[in-house]
C-alpha positions as CSV (number, residue, x, y, z in Angstrom):
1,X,76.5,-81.7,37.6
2,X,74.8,-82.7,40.8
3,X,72.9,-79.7,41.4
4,X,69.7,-78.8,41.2
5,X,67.6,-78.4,37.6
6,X,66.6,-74.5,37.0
7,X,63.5,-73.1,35.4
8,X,66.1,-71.2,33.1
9,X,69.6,-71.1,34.2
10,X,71.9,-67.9,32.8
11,X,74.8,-66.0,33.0
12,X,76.9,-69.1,34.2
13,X,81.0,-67.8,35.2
14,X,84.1,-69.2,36.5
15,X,84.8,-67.3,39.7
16,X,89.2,-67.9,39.9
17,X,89.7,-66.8,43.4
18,X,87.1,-69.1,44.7
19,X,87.1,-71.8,42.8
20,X,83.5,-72.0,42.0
21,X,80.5,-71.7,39.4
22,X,78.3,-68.8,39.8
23,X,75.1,-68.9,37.6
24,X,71.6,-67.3,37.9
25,X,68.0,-69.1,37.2
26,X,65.8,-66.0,36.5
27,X,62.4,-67.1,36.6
28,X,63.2,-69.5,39.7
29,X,64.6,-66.3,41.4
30,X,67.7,-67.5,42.8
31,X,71.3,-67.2,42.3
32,X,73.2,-70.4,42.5
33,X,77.3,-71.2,42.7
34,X,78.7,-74.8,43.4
35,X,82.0,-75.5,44.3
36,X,83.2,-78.5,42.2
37,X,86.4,-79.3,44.8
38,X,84.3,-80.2,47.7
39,X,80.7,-80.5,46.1
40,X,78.9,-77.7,47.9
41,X,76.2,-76.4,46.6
42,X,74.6,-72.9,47.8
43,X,71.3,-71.2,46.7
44,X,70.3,-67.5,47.3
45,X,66.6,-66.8,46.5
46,X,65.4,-63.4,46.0
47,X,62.0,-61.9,45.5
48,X,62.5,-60.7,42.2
49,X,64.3,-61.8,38.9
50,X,68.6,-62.1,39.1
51,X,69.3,-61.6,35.4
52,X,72.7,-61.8,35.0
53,X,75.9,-61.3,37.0
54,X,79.6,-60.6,37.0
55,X,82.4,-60.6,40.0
56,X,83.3,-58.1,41.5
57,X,86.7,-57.4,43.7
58,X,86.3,-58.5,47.2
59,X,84.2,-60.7,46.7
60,X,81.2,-59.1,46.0
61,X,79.3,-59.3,42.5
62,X,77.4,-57.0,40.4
63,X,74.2,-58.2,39.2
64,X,71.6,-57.1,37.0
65,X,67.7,-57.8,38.4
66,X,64.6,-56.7,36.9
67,X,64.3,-53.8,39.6
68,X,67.9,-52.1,39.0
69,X,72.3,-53.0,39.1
70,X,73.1,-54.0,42.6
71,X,76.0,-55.5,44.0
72,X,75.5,-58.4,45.9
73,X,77.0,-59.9,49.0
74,X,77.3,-63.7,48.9
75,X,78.1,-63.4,52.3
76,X,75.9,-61.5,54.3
77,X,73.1,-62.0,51.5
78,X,72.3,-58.2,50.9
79,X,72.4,-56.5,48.1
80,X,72.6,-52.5,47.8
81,X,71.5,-50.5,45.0
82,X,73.8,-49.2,41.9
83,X,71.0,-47.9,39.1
84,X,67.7,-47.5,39.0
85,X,66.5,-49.5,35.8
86,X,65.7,-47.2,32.6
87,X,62.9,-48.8,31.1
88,X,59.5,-49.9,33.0
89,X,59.6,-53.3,35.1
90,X,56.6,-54.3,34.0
91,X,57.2,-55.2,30.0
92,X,60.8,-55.4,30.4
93,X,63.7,-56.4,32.2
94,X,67.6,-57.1,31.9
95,X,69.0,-59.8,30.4
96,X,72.4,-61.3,29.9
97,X,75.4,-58.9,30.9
98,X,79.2,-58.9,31.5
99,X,82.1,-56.7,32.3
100,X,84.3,-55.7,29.7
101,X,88.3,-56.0,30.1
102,X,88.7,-52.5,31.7
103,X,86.0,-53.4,34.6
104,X,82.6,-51.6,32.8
105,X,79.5,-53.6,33.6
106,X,77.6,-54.2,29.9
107,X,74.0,-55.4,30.5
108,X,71.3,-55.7,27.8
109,X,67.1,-56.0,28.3
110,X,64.4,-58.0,27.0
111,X,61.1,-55.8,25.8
112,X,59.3,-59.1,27.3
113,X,56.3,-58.6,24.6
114,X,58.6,-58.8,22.1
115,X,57.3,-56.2,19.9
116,X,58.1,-53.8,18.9
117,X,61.9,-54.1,19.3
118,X,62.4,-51.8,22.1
119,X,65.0,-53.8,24.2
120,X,68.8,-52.1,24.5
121,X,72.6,-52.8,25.3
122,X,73.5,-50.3,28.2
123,X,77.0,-49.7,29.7
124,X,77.6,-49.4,33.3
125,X,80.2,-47.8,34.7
126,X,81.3,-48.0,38.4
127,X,80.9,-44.7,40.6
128,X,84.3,-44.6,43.1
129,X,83.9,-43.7,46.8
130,X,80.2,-42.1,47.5
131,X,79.8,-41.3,43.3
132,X,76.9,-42.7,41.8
133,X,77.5,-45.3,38.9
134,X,76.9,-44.0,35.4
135,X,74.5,-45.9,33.2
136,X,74.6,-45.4,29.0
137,X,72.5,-46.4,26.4
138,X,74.7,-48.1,23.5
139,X,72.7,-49.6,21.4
140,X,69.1,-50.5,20.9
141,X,66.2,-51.8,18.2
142,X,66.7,-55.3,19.7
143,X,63.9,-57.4,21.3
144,X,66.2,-59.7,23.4
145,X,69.6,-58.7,23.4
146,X,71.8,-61.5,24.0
147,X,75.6,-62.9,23.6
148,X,77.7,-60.7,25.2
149,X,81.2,-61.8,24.5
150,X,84.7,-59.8,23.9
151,X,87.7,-60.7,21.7
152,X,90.8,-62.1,22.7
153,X,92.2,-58.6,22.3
154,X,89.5,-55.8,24.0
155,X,89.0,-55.0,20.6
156,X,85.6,-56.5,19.3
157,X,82.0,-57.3,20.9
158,X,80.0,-59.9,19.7
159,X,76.2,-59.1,20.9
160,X,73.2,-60.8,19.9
161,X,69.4,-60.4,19.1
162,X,68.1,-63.5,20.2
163,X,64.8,-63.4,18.2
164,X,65.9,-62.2,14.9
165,X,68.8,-65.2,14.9
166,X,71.5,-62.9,14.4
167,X,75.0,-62.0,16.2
168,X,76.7,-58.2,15.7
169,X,80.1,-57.5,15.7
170,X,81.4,-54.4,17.0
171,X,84.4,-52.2,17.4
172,X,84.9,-51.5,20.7
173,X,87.1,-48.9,22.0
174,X,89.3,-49.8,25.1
175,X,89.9,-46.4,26.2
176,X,86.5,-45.2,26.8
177,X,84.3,-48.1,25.8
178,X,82.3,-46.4,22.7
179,X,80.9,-48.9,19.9
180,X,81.8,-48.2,16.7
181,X,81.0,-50.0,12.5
182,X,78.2,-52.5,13.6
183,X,77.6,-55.5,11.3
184,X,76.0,-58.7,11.6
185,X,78.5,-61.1,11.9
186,X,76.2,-64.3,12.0
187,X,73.1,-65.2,11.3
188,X,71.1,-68.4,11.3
189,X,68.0,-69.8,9.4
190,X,64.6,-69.3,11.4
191,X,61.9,-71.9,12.7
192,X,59.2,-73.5,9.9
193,X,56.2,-71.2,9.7
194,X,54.6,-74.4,11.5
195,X,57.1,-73.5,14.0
196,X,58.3,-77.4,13.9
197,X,61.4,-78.2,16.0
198,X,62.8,-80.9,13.1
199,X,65.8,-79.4,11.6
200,X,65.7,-75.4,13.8
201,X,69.3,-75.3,14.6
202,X,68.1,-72.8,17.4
203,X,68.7,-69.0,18.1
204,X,71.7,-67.6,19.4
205,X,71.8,-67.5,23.4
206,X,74.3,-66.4,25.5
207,X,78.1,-66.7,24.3
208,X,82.2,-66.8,25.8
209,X,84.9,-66.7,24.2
210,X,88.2,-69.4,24.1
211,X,92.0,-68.1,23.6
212,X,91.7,-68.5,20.2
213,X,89.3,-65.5,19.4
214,X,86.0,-68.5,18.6
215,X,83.0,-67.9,20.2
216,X,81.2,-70.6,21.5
217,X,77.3,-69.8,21.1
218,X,74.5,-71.5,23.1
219,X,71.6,-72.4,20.5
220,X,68.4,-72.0,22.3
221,X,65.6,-75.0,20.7
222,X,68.8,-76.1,18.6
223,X,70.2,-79.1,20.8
224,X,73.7,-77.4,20.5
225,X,76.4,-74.9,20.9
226,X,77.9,-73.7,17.8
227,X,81.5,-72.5,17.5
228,X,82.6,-69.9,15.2
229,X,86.1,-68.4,14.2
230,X,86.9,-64.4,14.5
231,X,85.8,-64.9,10.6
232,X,82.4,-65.7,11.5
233,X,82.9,-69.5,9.8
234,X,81.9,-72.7,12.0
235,X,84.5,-74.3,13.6
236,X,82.4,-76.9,16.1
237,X,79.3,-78.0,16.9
238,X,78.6,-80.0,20.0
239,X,75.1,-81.6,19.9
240,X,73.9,-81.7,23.7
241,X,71.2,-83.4,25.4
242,X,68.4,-81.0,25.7
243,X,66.6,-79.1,23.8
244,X,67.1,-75.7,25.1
245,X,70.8,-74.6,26.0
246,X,71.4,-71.1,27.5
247,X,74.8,-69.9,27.8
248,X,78.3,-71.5,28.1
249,X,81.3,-70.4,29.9
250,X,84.5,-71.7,30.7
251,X,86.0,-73.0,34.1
252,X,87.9,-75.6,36.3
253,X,91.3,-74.5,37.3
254,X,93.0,-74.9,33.7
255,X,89.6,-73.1,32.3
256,X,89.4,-76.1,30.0
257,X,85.5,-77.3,31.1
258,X,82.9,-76.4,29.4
259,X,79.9,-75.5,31.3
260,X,76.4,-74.7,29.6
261,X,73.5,-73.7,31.6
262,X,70.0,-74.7,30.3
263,X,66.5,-74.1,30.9
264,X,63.3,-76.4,31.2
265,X,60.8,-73.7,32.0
266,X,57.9,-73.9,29.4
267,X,58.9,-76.5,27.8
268,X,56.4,-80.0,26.3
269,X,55.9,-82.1,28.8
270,X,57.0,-85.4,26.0
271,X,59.9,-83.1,25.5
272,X,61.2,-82.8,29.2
273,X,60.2,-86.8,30.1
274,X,62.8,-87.4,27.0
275,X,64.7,-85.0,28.7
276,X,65.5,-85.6,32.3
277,X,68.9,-83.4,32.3
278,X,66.7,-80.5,30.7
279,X,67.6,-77.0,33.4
280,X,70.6,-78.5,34.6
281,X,74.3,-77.1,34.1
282,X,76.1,-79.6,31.6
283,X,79.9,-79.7,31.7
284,X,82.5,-81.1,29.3
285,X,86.2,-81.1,28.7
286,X,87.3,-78.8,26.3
287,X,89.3,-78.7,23.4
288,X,90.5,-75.2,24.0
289,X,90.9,-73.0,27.0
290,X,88.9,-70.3,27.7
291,X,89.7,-66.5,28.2
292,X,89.0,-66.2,32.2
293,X,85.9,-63.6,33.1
294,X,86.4,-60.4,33.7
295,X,86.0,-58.7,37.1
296,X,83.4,-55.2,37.3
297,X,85.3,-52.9,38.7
């Protein structure tokens, strides 16, 4: 895609009204969305960390940084405060996040020296007129929480800790948005203890979801995305070409492209010379369409 490479590019989505990519490159600080029909590209930078985002109606968006929820103005460029963050800025900050089918903002944290596992899946929910927003804790003992996806039906949440290389199924009820029976659903062989790339199939990253209930799962240091059935069994695996893949999501006007944001920042310099497309958004036809993204209400 001919935009620019990020440090570590994130919470990529389809925006339907506007026809356009939204993603987020957290360490780089800006928030990026390209418009595939004319080729425009725009950048926002910020002073602080966008973590991960979700449309709002209006065009607005709500996005997580590391200093609180905000929605944001693509427009103007302003942003006005939601919720203060619940944990301290200094070790941690939020991570990947989505809405869920009935407009609640789901965000999850990083406890950025990783232990102990302090990180922790919070639920946002939208204040109406001059109300304040209400922020939850859900769910916790993570160190990166990750993969944010729902099922086909509202009815399951697929949420992943990154560093311990497994996904969670949950029940998750539509009425009032309580998480219920949590199990792992997935999990996947760790790294050598000489930490050696050769044969990691990566950790679980961010995550969407097609119309057939599979989840298509970003492998961050595994060269792929993985696909799994509702069942938990693989169904794909698309080898890519870099190392370090982020987080897919589906778009184009038939939702049938495949986009997958991915990061370069850190990474060997022998690794990112062999590289060249490392940070760059990747897109793909394909073979399924995708469930369209959900709007925070």
């Amino acid at each position: 895609m001919p935009t620019p490479a990020c440090k570590l590019g994130e919470s990529p989505f389809w925006h339907p009204d506007e026809q356009a990519l939204y993603w987020c490159d957290i360490p780089g600080k800006a928030l990026h969305r390209w418009h595939p029909g004319n080729q425009m590209h725009h950048c926002w930078p910020f002073e602080v960390e966008p973590c991960s985002i979700a449309p709002m109606r209006g065009g607005l968006l709500l996005a997580a940084f590391r200093d609180g929820l905000f929605s944001f103005d693509p427009t103007s460029g302003q942003r006005q405060p939601l919720a203060e963050p619940p944990y301290d800025p200094a070790h941690e900050r939020f991570n990947d996040g989505k809405a869920d089918p009935q407009g609640r903002f789901w965000v999850g944290t990083i406890y950025e020296p990783r232990q102990p596992p302090l990180a922790a899946l919070y639920r946002f929910i939208p204040g109406q007129g001059s109300a304040p927003g209400q922020l939850d804790r859900m769910a916790g003992d993570v160190t990166v929480s990750n993969g944010l996806a729902f099922s086909p039906d509202g009815r399951t949440m697929y949420w992943s800790d990154t560093t311990s290389h497994r996904i969670f199924a949950l029940d998750f009820a539509v009425t009032d948005g309580s998480l219920s029976n949590p199990r792992t659903w997935a999990s996947f062989a760790g790294k050598a203890p000489d930490g050696a790339l050769q044969g990691y199939g990566g950790r679980p990253d961010g995550a969407a979801v097609d119309v057939q209930g599979n989840v298509w799962i970003a492998m961050f240091e595994g060269q792929r995305l993985v696909c799994l059935s509702p069942s938990g069994q693989m169904v794909h695996e698309v080898a890519l070409p870099v190392r370090c893949a982020t987080m897919p999501c589906f778009g184009g006007p038939d939702l049938q492209t495949l986009f997958v944001t991915t990061a370069c920042d850190g990474r060997p310099a022998q690794e990112l010379a062999a590289q060249p497309w490392a940070g760059r958004v990747l897109s793909a036809p394909a073979p399924v369409r995708g469930l369209p993204v959900n709007f925070a209400h």
